[in-house]
C-alpha positions in Angstrom: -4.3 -165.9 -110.6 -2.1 -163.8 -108.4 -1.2 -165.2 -105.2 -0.1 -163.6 -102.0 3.7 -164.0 -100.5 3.9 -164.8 -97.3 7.7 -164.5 -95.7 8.0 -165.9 -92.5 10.7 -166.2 -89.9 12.4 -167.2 -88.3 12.8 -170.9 -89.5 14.1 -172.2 -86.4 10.7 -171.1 -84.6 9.3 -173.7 -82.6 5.7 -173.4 -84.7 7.6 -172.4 -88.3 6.4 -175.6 -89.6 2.6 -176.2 -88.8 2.8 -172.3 -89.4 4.0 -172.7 -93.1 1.7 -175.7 -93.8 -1.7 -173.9 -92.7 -0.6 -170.8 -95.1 0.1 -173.4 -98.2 -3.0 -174.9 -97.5 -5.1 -171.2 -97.0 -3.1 -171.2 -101.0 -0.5 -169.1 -100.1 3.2 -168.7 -101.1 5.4 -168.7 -98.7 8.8 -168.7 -98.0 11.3 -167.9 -94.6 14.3 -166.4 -93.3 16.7 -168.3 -91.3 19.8 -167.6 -88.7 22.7 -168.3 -91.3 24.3 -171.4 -90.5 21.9 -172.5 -88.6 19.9 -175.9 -89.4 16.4 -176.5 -89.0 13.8 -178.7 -89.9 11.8 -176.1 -91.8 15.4 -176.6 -94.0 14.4 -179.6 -95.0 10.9 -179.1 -96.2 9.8 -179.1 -99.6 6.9 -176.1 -99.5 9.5 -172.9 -98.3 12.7 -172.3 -99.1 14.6 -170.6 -96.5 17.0 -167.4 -97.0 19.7 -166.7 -94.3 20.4 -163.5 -92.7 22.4 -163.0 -89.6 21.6 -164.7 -86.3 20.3 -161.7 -84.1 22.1 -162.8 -81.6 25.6 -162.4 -83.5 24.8 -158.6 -84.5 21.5 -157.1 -84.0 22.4 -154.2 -87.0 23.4 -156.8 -89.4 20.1 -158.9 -88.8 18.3 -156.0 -89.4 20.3 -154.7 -92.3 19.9 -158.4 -94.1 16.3 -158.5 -93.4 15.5 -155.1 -95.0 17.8 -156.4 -97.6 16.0 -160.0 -98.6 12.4 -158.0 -98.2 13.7 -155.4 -101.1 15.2 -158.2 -103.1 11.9 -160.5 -102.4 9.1 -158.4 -103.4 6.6 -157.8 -104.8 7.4 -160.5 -107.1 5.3 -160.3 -110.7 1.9 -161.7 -109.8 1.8 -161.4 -106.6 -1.1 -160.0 -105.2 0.4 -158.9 -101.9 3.2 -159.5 -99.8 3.4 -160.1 -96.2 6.1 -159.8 -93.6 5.0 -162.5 -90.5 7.5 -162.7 -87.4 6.9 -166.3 -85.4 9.2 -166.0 -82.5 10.0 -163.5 -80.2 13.3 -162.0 -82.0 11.3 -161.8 -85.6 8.9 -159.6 -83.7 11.9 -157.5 -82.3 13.0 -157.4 -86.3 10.0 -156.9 -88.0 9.1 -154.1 -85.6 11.9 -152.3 -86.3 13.0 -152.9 -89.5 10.6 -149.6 -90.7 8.4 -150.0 -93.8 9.8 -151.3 -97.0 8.3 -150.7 -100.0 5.1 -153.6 -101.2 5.7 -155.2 -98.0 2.8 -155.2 -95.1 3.2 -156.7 -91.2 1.2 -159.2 -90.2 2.3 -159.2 -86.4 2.7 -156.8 -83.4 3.8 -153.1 -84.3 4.5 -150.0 -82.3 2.5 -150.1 -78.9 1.4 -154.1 -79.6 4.8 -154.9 -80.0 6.0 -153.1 -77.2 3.9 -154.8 -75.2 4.4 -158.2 -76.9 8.2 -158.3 -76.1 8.5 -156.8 -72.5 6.9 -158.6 -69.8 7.0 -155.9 -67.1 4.4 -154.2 -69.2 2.0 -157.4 -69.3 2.2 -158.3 -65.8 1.1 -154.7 -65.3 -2.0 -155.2 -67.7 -3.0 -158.5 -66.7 -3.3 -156.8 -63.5 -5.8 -154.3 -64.4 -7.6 -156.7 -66.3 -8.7 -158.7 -63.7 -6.1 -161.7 -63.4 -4.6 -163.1 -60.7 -0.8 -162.0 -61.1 2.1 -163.7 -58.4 3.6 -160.6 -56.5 6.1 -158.9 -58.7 8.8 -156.4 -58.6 11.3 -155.1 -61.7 14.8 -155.9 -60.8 17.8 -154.0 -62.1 20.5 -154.4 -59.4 21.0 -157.3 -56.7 19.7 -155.1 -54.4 16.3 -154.9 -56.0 16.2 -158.9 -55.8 17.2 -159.0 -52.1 14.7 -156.7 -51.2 11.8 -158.6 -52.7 12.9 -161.7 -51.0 13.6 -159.7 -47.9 9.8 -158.6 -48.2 7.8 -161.7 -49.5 10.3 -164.5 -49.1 11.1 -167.6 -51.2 10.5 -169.3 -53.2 11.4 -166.7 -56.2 11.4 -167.3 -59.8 13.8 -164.7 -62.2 13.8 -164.6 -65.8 14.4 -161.5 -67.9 11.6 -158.7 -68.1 12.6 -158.3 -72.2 11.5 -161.3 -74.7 14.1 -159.9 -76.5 17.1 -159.1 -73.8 20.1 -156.6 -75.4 23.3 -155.9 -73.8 25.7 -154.2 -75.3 24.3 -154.1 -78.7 23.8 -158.0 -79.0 21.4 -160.0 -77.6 22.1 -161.8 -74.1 21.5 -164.9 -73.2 19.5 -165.1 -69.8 18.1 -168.1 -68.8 15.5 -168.5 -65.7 16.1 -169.3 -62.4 14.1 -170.5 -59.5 15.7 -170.3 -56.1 14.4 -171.5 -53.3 17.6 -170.4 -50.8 19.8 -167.7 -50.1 22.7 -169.7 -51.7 20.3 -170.5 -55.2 19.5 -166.8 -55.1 23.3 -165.6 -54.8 24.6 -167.8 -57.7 21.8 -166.8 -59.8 22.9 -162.9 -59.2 26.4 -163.7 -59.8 25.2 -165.4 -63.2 22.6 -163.0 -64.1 25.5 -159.8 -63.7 23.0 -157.4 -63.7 23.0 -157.5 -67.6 19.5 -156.5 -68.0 16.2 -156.2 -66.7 15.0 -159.3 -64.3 11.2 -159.4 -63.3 11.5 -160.9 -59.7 8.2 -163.2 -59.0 7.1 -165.6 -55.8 7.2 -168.9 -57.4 3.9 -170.8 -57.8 4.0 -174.5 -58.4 1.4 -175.7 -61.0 -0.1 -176.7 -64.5 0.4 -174.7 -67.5 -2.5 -173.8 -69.3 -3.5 -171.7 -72.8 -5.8 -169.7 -74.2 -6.1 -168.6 -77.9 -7.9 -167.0 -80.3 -7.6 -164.3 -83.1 -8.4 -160.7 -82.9 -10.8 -159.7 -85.4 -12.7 -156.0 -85.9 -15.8 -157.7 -84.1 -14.0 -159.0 -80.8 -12.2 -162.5 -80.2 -12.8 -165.4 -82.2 -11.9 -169.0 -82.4 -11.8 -169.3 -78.8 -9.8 -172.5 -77.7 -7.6 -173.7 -74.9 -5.0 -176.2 -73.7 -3.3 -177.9 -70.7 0.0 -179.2 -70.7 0.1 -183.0 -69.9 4.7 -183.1 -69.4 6.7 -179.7 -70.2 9.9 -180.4 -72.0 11.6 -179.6 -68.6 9.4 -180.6 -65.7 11.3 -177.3 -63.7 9.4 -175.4 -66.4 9.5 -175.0 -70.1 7.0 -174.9 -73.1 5.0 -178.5 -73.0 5.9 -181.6 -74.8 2.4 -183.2 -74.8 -0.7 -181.0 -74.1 -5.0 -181.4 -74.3 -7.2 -179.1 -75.7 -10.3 -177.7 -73.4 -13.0 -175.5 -73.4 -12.1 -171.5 -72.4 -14.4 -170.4 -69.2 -16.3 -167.5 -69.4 -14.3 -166.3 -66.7 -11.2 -166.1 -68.7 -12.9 -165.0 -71.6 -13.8 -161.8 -70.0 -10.3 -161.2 -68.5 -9.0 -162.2 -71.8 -11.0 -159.5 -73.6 -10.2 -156.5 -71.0 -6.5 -157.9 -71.6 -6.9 -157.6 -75.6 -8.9 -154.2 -75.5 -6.8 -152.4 -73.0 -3.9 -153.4 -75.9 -5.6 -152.5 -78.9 -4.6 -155.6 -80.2 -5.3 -157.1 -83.6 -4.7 -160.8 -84.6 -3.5 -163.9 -83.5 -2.5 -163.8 -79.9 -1.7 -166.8 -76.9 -2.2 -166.0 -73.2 0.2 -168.2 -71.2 -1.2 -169.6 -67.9 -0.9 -171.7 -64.5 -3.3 -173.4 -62.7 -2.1 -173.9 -58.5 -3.3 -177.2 -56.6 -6.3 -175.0 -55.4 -7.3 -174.3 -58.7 -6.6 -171.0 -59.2 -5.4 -169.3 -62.3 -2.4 -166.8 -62.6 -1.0 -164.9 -65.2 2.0 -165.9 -66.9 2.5 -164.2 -70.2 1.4 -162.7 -73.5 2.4 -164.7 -77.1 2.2 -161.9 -79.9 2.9 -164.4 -81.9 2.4 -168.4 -82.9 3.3 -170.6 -80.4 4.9 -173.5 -80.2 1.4 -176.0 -79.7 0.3 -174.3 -82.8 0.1 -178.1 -83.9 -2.8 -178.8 -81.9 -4.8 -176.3 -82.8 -4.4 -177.3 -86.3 -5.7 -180.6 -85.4 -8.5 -179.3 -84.5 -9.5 -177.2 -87.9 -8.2 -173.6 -86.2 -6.0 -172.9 -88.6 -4.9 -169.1 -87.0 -2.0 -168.5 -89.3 -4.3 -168.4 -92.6 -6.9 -166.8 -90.8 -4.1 -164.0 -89.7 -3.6 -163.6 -93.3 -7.2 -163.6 -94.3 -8.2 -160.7 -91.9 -5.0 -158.4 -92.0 -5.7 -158.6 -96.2 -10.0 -158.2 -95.6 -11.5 -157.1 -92.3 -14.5 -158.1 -93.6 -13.3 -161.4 -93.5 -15.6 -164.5 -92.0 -12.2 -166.2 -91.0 -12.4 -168.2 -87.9 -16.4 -167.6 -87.5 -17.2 -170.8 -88.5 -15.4 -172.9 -85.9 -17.3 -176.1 -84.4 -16.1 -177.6 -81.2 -14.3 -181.2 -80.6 -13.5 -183.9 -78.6 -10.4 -183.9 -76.1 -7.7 -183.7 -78.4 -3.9 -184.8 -77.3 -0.9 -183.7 -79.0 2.6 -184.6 -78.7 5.8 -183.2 -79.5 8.1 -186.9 -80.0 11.9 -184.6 -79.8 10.3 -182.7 -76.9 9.2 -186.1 -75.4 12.7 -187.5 -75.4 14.1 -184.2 -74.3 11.7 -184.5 -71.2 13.1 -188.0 -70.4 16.3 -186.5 -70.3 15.6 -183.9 -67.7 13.6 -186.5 -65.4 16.5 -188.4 -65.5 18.9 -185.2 -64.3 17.2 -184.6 -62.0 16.1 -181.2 -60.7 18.5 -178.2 -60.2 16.6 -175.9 -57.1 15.4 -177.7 -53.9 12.2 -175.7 -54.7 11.2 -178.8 -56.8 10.3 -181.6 -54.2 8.6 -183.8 -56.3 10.5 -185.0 -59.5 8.9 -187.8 -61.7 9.6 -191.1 -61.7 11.8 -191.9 -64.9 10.1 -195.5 -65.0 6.7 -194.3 -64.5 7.7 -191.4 -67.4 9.1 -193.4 -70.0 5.7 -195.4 -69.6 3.9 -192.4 -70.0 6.2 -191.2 -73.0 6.5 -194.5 -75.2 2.2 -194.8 -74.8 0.7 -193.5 -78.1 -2.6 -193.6 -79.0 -4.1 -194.2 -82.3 -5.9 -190.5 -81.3 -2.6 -188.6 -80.3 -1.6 -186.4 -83.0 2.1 -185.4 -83.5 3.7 -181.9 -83.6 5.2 -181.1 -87.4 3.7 -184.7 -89.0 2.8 -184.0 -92.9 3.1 -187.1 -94.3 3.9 -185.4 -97.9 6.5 -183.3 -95.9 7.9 -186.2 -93.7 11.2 -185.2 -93.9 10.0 -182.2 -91.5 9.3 -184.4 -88.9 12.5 -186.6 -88.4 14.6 -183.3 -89.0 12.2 -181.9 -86.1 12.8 -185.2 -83.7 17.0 -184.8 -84.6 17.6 -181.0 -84.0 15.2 -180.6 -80.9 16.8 -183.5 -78.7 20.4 -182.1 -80.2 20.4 -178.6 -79.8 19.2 -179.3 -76.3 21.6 -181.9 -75.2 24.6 -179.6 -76.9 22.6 -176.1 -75.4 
C-alpha cells in the first residue's frame, strides 16, 4: 500500500523526536536532515535515518543548495503516495520557505506571508496587538540610539533579543543571544555585544510564568485546543521550560487566539508563547509556526498535532483532531533540561533585574521528585536509545555553549 514520506528537519530540533514518533505511528515514513557533523539524539534512533546537509549557520547558500539537493535525490520514491517537506525549528522554516518548489515535494509548514510572519517577531508583536492581547511596550531597535531612547522614555527594566527568528549578517546567520538589563551599565555591555548586527525588538521586562496555547488550524477554525504552564524553565532568567502542566485554554484567549490566526491566514499547527505577571495578567510573547519543544506533553495527552498536520495538509476534509477528549493535569519533564536548570540555579543569575533566584537545595528537591504520573520528554521505550542520547547532548551542548 503506498505510504506517504515525511522529511523532517532539522534533527537537532528540540521536538524532532516526539515529532517523528507521532508521524510513524499516524503510519508514515519518515526520515530527517541534519546539520553535518552535528550529533543528535534523533541520530540514534531506529525509526529515521538522518541525512546531513550544511549547518545554516556555516553558509546559508550551501544549506539551501544541499536541501534542494537531498529533496531531488529523495523523492518521490516508488510507492510513495506523497511526499512532504516538514521544517520543526525556526531555521528549517527559513529553508523550507525559501528553497522554492521542487518537483513531488509539498510544504507542510509556514510559506510566503505565514512564514514571514512566523520568523520575524516585530511583525507578531504588531498583530498580537490588534488582536486584542496585552503586548509589553515595544520599540524596533537598529542602532544604540534607538535603545537609549526607549529606556530614556519608559525606563528599565528592558529585555533585547533579536526581532528575526532567523537573524542574518553578512550572509550567515548571527548568533544573538538575549539580554535583560536592568542598569545603564547592563544596557551598555549588551550594545557593545549586540554591534548593531541586526534587528533588536527593545521590550519593558515583565517578571512572570510562561504559559502555552496550542492547537491546529483546520478549514473550520481551531481545533484541539490545549494549554500549558511551565513549572522550572531550563534557565530560571528565561528559556523554554524543563517541566511544564497542561490546563484548560479560557475563552478569553481563545478569542484573541482566533483574531491572531485569522488576521494570519494561517493554516496548521501553531503555539502561542505566553506570560502570566503576579497580577494575573497575560502578555504576548511569541508565535511558534512550528512544533515546539513541549510537543511531548501534548502527546501524552492523545494530541498528536504532527500526524494531524499531515492528515489535513493531504485531506481538508479531514476529522483530524475533532475527536479530542479532555484529561487530568498532566506533568511533563524534560530530565537533560532538568539537570541543565540545576546548573543555572547554581550560577547564579547574570542581571540584577532578577532578585529572587531559587534555592539550589530547595531545587534539586524539586528536580530529583518524580512521580509515577510525570511523563518524560523523548521516552519510547522501543526507541530508548533516544532518550539517553537526549539526556547527554542537552546538558553537553549547554555546558560547552
Amino acid at each position: 500500500m503506498p505510504r506517504t514520506t515525511v522529511l523532517v528537519g532539522f534533527a537537532e530540533a528540540v521536538s524532532a523526536p516526539e515529532t517523528v514518533w507521532s508521524l510513524v505511528d499516524g503510519g508514515y515514513r519518515v526520515i530527517a536532515f541534519a546539520r553535518k557533523g552535528r550529533a543528535s539524539a534523533l541520530r540514534h534512533s531506529r525509526h529515521v535515518v538522518c541525512h546531513e546537509i550544511c549547518a545554516p549557520e556555516s553558509d546559508l547558500k550551501a544549506s539551501l543548495s544541499d536541501l534542494r539537493s537531498l529533496l531531488s535525490s529523495l523523492g518521490p520514491q516508488e510507492g510513495d503516495a506523497e511526499s512532504i517537506l516538514f521544517p520543526l525549528d525556526d531555521k528549517a522554516v527559513w529553508l523550507c520557505s525559501k528553497v522554492g518548489p521542487v518537483s513531488g515535494w509539498r510544504l507542510a509548514g509556514p510559506e510566503n506571508g505565514c512564514a514571514e510572519l512566523a520568523l520575524k517577531k516585530n511583525l507578531q508583536v504588531e498583530l498580537a496587538r490588534e488582536a486584542g492581547f496585552n503586548v509589553p511596550q515595544t520599540v524596533l531597535a537598529t542602532s544604540a540610539k534607538d535603545l537609549l531612547d526607549f529606556v530614556a522614555k519608559e525606563s528599565f527594566p528592558v529585555i533585547l533579543k533579536s526581532a528575526d527568528c532567523v537573524p542574518i549578517y553578512q550572509g550567515r546567520i548571527a548568533s544573538c543571544r538575549n539580554w535583560i538589563c536592568a542598569s545603564q551599565d547592563e544596557l551598555d555591555r549588551a550594545i557593545a555585544e549586540w554591534g548593531e548586527r541586526v534587528p533588536l525588538l527593545c521590550q519593558t521586562f515583565i517578571s512572570g510564568v510562561g504559559e502555552g496555547v496550542f492547537g491546529i488550524v483546520a478549514p473550520d477554525g481551531v481545533r484541539a485546543w490545549s494549554g500549558h504552564r511551565r513549572i522550572r524553565m531550563m534557565n530560571p532568567e528565561g528559556s523554554g521550560s524543563s517541566a511544564c502542566a497542561s490546563q484548560p485554554v479560557s475563552e478569553e484567549i481563545k478569542s484573541k487566539t482566533r483574531n491572531f490566526l485569522t488576521k494570519a491566514g494561517w493554516r496548521g499547527l501553531f503555539m502561542i508563547e505566553l506570560l502570566r505577571d503576579a497580577a494575573g495578567n497575560l502578555w504576548f510573547v511569541e508565535l511558534n509556526g512550528r512544533p515546539w519543544g513541549s510537543i511531548a506533553l501534548c502527546r501524552r495527552q492523545g494530541l498528536e498535532y504532527p500526524a494531524w498536520q499531515m492528515e489535513l495538509l493531504l485531506d481538508e476534509q479531514s476529522s483530524a483532531g475533532l475527536q479530542v477528549t479532555s484529561t487530568a493535569e498532566i506533568v511533563c519533564r524534560s530530565i537533560g533540561r532538568e539537570l541543565v536548570h540545576l546548573l543555572f540555579v547554581l550560577r547564579g543569575p547574570k542581571s540584577n533585574v532578577t532578585r529572587e533566584w531559587p534555592s539550589f537545595w530547595n531545587t534539586l528537591g524539586q528536580v530529583f521528585y518524580v512521580r509515577r504520573t510525570d511523563g518524560l520528554y523523548n521516552w519510547r521505550r522501543d526507541d530508548a536509545k533516544v532518550f539517553f542520547a537526549d539526556c547527554y547532548y542537552t546538558v553537553h551542548d549547554n555546558v560547552f555553549k
